[in-house]
C-alpha positions, -999 to 999 in steps of 0.1 A, spaced: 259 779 40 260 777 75 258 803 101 246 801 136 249 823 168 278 806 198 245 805 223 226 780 202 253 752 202 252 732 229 278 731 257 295 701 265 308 702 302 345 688 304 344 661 329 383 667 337 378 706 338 370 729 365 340 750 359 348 745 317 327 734 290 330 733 246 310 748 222 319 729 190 311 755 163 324 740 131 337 703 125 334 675 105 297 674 112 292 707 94 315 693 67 349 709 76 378 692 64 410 708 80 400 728 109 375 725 141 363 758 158 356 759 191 344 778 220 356 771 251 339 786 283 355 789 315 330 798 344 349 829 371 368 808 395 374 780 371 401 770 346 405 739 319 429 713 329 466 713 331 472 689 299 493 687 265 484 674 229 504 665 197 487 695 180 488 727 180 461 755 188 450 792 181 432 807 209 413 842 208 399 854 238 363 870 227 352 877 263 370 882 299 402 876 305 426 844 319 459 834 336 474 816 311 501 790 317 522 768 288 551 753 303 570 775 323 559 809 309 525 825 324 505 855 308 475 874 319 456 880 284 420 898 280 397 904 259 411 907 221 441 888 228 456 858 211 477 825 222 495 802 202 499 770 219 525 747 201 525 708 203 534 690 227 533 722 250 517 717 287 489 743 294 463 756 314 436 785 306 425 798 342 396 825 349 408 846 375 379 874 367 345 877 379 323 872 342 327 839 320 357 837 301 354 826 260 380 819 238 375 806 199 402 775 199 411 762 165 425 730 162 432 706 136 409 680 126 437 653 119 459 649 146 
């Protein structure tokens, strides 16, 4: 079994975000085979960068709340909400709040 508290896995600072960093809480390294869990952390003020991959994502916003852009549609989501963001699909996760945004992202571990 594995179970660990968010706090205690490191964060890794995005080099190409703006105030943003990853938790990785479950990969390959913990033996997943299909999915990754993440957390991502957006500081108040900052956002993750404006980008698109071939894979989709499932985002749920555990704390604060963000401006959330993917392609031409925008949505303000807080606390509780989900996002679906499909392939291919530009997108941006902005912190417009004052406290640290966190979202679980689930991705694929095969792209």
């Amino acid at each position: 079994m594995i179970a660990k508290h968010y706090s205690k896995v490191p964060l890794e600072r995005e080099s190409n975000a703006d105030k943003a960093g990853i938790r990785w809480l479950i990969a390959e390294k913990e033996g997943a085979t299909t999915f990754s869990m993440r957390m991502i952390e957006v500081e108040a003020g900052g956002s993750s960068p404006y980008h698109s991959h071939p894979w989709e994502h499932q985002v749920y916003i555990s704390e604060g709340e963000a401006d959330v852009t993917m392609g031409e549609e925008q949505e303000h989501l807080e606390t509780g909400y989900t996002a679906f963001v499909p392939p291919g699909v530009k997108h941006t996760f902005k912190n417009n709040g004052k406290e640290t945004l966190r979202m679980i992202c689930v991705i694929p571990l095969k792209e």
